[in-house]
C-alpha positions as CSV (number, residue, x, y, z in Angstrom):
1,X,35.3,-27.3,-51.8
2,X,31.6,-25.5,-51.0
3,X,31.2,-28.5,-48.6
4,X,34.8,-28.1,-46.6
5,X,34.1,-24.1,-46.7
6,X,30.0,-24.7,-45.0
7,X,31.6,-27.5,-42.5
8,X,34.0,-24.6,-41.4
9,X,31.6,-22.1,-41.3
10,X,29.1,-24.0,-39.1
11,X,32.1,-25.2,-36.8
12,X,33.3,-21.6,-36.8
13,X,29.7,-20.3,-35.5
14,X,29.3,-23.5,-32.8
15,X,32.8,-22.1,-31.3
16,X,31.1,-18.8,-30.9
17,X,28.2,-19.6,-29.6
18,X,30.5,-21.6,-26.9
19,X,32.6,-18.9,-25.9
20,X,29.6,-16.4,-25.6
21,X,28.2,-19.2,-22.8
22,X,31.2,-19.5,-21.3
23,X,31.9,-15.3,-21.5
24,X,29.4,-15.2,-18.3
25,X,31.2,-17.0,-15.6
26,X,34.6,-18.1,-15.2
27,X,35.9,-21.4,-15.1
28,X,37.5,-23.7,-12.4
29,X,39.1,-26.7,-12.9
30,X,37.2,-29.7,-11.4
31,X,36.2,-29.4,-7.7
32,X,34.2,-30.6,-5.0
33,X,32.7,-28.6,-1.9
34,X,29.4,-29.4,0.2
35,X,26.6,-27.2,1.2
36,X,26.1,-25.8,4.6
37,X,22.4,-25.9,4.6
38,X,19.6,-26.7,1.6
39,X,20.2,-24.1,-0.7
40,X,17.9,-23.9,-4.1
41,X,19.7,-24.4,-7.7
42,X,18.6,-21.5,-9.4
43,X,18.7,-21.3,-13.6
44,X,20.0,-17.6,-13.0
45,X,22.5,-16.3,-10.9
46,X,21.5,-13.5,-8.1
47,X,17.8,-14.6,-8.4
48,X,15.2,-14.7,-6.0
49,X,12.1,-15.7,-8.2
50,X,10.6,-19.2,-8.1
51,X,10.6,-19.8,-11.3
52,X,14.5,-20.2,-11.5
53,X,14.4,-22.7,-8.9
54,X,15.4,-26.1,-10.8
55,X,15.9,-28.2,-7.2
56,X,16.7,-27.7,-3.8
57,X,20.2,-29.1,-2.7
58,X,20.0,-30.8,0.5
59,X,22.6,-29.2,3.3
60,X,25.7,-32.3,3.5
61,X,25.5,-32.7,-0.3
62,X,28.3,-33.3,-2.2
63,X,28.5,-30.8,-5.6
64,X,30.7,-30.2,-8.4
65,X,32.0,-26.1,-8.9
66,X,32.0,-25.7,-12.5
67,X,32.7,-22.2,-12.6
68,X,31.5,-18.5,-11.0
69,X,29.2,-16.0,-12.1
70,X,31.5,-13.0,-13.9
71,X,28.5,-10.9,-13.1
72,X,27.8,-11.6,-9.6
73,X,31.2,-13.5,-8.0
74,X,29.3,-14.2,-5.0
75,X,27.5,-17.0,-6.8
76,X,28.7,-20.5,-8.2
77,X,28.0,-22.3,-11.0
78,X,27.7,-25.9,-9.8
79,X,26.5,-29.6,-10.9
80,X,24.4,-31.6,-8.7
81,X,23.0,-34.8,-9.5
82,X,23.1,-34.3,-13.2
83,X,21.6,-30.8,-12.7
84,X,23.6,-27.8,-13.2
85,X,22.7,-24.0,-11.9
86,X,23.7,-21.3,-9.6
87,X,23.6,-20.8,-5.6
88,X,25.3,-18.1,-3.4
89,X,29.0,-19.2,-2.7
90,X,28.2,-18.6,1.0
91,X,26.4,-22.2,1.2
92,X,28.7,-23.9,-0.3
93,X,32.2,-25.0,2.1
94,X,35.5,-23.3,1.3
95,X,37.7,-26.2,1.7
96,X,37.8,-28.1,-1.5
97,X,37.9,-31.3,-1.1
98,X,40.3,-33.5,-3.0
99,X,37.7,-36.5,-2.7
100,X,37.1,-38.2,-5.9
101,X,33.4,-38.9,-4.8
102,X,30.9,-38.6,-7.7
103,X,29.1,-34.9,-7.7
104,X,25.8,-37.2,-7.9
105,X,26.3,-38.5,-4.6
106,X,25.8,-37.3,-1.3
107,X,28.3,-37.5,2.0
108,X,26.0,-39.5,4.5
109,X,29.3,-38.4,7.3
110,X,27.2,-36.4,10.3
111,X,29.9,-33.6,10.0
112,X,27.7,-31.0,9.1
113,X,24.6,-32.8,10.9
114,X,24.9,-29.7,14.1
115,X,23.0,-27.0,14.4
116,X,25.7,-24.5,12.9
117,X,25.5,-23.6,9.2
118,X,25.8,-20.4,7.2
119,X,26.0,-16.8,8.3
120,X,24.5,-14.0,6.2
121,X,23.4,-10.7,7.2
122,X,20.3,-8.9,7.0
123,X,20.4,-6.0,4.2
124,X,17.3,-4.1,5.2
125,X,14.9,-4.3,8.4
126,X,13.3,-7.8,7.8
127,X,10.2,-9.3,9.8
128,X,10.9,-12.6,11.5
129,X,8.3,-15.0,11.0
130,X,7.1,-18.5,13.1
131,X,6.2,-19.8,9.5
132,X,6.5,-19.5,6.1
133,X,4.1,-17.0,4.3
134,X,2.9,-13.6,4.5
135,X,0.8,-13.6,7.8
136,X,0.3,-11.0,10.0
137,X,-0.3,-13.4,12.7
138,X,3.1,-15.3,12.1
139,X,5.5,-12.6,13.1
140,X,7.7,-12.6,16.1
141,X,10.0,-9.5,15.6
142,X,11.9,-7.3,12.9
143,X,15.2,-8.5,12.9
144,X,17.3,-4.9,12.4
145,X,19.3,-3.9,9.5
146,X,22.9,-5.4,9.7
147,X,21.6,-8.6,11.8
148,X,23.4,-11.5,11.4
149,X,21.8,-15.1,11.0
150,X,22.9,-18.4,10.9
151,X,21.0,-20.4,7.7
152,X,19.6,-23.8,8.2
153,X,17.8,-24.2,5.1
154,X,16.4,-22.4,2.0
155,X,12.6,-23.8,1.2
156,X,11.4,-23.8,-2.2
157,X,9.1,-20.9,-2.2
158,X,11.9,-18.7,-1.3
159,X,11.9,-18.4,2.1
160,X,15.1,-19.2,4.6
161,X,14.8,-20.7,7.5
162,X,17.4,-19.3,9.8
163,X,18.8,-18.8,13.5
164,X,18.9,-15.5,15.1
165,X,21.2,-14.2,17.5
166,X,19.2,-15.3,21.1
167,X,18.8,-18.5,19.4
168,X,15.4,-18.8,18.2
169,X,14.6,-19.8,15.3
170,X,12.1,-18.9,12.3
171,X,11.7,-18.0,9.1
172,X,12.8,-14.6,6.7
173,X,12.3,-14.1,2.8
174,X,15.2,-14.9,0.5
175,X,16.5,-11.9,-1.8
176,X,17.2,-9.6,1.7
177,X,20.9,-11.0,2.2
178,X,23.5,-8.4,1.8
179,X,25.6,-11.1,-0.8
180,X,22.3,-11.1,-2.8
181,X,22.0,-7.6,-3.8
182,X,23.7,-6.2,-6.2
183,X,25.7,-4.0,-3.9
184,X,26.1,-4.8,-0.2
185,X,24.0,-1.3,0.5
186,X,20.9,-2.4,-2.2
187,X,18.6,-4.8,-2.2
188,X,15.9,-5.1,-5.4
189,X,12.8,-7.2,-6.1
190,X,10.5,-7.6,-8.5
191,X,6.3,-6.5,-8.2
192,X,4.0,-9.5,-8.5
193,X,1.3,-7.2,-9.7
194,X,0.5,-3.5,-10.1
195,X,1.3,-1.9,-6.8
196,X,0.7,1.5,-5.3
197,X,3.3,3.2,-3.6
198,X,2.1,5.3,-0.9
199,X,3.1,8.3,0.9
200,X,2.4,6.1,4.6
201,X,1.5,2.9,5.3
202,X,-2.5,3.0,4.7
203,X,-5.0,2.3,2.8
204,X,-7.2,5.6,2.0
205,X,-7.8,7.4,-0.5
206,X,-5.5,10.5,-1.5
207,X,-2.4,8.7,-0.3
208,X,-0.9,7.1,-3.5
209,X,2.0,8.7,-5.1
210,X,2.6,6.2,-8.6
211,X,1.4,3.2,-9.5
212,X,4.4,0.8,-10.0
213,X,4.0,-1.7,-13.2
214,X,4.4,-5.4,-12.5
215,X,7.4,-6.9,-13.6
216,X,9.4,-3.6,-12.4
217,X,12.2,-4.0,-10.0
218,X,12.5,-1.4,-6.8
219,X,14.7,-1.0,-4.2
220,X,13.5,-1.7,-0.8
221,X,14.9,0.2,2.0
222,X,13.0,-1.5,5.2
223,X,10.3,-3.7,6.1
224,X,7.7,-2.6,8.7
225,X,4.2,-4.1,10.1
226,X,3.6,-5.7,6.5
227,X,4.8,-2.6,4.4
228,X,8.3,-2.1,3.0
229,X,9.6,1.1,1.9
230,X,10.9,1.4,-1.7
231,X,12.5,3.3,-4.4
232,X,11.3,3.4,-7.5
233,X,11.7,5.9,-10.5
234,X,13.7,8.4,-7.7
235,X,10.6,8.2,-5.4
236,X,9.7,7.1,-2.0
237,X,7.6,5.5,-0.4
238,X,5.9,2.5,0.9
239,X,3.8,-0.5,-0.7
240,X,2.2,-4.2,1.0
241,X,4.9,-6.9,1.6
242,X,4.2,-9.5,0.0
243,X,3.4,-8.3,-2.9
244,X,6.7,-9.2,-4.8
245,X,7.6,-12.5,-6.9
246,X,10.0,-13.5,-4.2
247,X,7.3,-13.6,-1.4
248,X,4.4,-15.4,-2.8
249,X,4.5,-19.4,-3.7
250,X,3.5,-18.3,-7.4
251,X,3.5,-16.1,-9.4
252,X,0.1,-14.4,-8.3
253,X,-0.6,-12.6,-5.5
254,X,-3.6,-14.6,-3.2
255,X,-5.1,-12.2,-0.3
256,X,-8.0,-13.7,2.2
257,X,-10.6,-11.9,2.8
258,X,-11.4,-10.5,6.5
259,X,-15.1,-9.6,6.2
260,X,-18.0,-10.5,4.1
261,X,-16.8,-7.6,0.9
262,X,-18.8,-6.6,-2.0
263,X,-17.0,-7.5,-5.5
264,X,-18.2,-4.4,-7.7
265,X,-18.1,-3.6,-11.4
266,X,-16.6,-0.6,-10.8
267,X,-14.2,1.3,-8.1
268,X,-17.3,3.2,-6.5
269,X,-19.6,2.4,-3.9
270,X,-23.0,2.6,-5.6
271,X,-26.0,0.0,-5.1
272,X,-25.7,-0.8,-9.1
273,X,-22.6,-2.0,-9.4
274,X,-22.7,-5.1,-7.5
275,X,-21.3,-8.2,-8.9
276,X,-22.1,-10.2,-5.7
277,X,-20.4,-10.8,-2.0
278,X,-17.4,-12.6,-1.3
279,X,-17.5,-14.3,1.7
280,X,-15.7,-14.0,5.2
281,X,-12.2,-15.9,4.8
282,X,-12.4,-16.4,0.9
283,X,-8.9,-16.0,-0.7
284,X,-9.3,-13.9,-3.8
285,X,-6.3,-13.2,-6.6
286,X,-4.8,-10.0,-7.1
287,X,-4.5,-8.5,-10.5
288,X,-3.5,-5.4,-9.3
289,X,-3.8,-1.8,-7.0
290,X,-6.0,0.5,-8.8
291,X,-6.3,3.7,-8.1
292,X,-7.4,5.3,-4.2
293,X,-7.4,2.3,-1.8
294,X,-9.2,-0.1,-4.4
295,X,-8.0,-3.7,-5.1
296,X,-8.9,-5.3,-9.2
297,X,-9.3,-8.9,-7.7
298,X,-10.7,-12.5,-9.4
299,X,-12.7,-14.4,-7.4
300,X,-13.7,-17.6,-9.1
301,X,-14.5,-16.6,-12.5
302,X,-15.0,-13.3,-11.7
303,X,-13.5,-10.2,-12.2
304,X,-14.3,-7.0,-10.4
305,X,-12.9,-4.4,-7.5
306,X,-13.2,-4.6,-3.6
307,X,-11.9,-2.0,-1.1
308,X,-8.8,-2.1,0.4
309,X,-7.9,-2.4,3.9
310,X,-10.3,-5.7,3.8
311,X,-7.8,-8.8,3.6
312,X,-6.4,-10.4,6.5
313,X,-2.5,-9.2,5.7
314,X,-3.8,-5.4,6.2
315,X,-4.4,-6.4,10.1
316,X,-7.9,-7.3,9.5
317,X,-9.8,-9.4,12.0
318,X,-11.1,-12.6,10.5
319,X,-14.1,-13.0,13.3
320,X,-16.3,-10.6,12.6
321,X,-17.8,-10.4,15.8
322,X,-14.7,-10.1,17.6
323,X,-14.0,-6.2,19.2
324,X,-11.3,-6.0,17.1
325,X,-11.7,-5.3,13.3
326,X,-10.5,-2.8,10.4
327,X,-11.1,0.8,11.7
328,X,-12.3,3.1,8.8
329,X,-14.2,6.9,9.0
330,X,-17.4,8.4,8.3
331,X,-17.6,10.3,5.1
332,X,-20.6,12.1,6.4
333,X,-23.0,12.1,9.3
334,X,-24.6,8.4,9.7
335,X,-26.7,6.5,11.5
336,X,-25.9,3.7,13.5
337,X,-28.8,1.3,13.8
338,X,-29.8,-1.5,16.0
339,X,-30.8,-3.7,12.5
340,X,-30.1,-3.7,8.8
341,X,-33.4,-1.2,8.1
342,X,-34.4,2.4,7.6
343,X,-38.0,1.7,7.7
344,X,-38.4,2.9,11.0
345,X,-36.2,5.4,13.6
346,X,-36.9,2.9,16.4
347,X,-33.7,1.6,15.7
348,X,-31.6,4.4,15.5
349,X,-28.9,3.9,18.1
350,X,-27.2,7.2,18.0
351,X,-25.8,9.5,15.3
352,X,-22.3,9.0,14.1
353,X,-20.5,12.4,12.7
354,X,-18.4,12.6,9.7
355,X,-15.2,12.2,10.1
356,X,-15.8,9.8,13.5
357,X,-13.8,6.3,13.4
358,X,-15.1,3.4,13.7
359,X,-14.1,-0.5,13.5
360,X,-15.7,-2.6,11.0
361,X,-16.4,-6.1,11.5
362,X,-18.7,-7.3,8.3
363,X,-20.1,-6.2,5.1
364,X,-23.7,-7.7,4.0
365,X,-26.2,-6.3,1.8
366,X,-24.8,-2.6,1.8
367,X,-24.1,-2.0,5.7
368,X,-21.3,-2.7,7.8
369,X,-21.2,-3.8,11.3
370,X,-19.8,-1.4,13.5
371,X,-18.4,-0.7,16.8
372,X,-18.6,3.2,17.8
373,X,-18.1,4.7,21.0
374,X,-18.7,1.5,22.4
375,X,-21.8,0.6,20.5
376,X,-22.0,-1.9,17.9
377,X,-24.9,-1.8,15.5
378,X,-25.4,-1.3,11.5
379,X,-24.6,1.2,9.5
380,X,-25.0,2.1,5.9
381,X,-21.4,1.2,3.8
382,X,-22.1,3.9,1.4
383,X,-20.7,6.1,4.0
384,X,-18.0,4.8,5.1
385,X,-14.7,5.0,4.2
């Protein structure tokens, strides 16, 4: 009798458990549909992070629908190839077919071989990009707010590829679809690292407003010359693109280096603090914003802070003896020189005031090369800002 009763009670608990899995999505009976471009199979529904990526359906393939999300209806739960997971509905066609075919196997017919696929539209102002990664050099445009695009293909570190209106063609971060927010006005994603939200889009001291936690979603409003502007905790303001888990390939944030940049102990420019230089063009990890305009970064095995405004996605020149370069100000009346010295005042070129702007090219040894008022010489880093 104690055995019967357990047997029951175990069964009773496995049909719980069941109907708590199925509570989430609701159920179809079984169909087939085919995508309209590679589209990732995601572990969670309305995601945009890489790690829920399990594979990337290829566009023409032949899937299962197993059911829809109850909490986001825009997305399917499907089986492909053994696999089962979540992608918008918008990929997938919406004939069903009556086919019998296996959801395993994939329809080799050229039918959806053309150039047309799906359409989405843009939720926020989104920068259009020749490739896929954060590069300031790889931008063709800002696609506007509302835009609509024609997908070719999702890549597995969460970008789209996609067709805009004139035709061309190029590449836009996933996440900033109006069927992938929770709300066809509100898009969210999710920090990489501790970020700094900033009253503009710069890099100076004075100019931070909170520091938002990694992990912590925020709604982004618009994207603009490798900033976006969030909310977050009922403030405004703006923080780095790139700088969320749906725009970098893991789950780190990796910057490059512009100029030859001192790695410190310390957030302060003093002579003691030096942990050593990190070469021109060197990538360097993230940890996180700290406070003012410096960066906590590891390089190699180690561990120390760098000024901001120095990595190649703030606009910074990576040939440092190019004219261009990052332009930063005096914080008090400097010297430019002629060479890396203050032995002698032979090789003072001129006097540059506080508060002057000037464009750095390098770092070495405690002075940056400069270009002021059309003169390009050395001055001492400790003044500069």
């Amino acid at each position: 009798m104690m055995k019967k009763r357990t047997v029951r009670g175990v069964l009773l608990i496995l049909f719980c458990i069941a109907a708590m899995a199925m509570s989430s999505m609701t159920v179809h009976a079984a169909l087939y549909r085919k995508t309209t471009a590679a589209v990732n199979l995601r572990s969670k529904a309305n995601s945009t992070d890489k790690a829920t990526i399990i594979t990337t359906v290829p566009k023409g393939a032949t899937v299962e629908l197993v059911g829809r999300s109850s909490n986001y209806p825009d997305w399917y739960y499907i089986n492909y190839n053994g696999k089962k997971g979540f992608v918008p509905s918008s990929y997938l066609t919406t004939t069903d077919s009556s086919s019998s075919s296996s959801s395993s196997s994939d329809d080799d017919d050229d039918d959806d071989d053309d150039s047309s696929g799906t359409t989405r539209t843009l939720a926020v102002n989104l920068n259009f990009r020749s490739s896929a990664k954060i590069d300031p050099d790889n931008i063709i445009r800002v696609l506007a707010k509302g835009t609509e695009v024609t997908v070719l293909g999702e890549t597995s570190s969460n970008w789209v590829y996609v067709q805009a209106p004139d035709g061309k063609k190029g590449y836009v971060a996933t996440g900033y679809f109006t069927s992938e927010s929770s709300s066809s006005n509100k898009v969210y994603q999710t920090t990489a690292c501790a970020l700094n939200m900033r009253k503009t889009r710069e890099i100076k001291s004075g100019n931070v407003i909170l520091v938002i936690p990694a992990n912590k979603k925020v709604q982004v409003l618009s994207e603009i010359d490798g900033w976006f502007k969030v909310k977050y905790n009922s403030k405004t303001g703006y923080v780095k693109s790139g700088y969320f888990k749906s725009n970098t390939s893991t789950s780190t944030v990796t910057e490059t280096v512009a100029v030859n940049l001192r790695l410190r102990s310390t957030a302060k420019i003093t002579s003691s603090n030096i942990i050593l230089t990190i070469p021109k063009g060197s990538k360097v990890k993230v940890i996180k914003e700290a406070s003012g305009y410096w960066f906590y970064v590891q390089y190699g095995s180690h561990k120390g802070y760098v000024k901001g405004g120095y990595f190649k996605s703030d606009g910074s020149s990576s040939d440092s003896e190019s004219s261009s370069g990052t332009t930063k100000k005096t914080t008090a009346n400097v010297r430019l020189r002629s060479s890396r010295s203050t032995s002698s005042s032979s090789n003072i070129i001129t006097v540059i005031p506080k508060g002057a702007s000037v464009k750095v090219h390098s770092e070495i040894n405690g002075w940056y090369k400069v270009t002021y008022s059309g003169q390009t010489g050395y001055a001492s880093a400790d003044y500069i800002s």
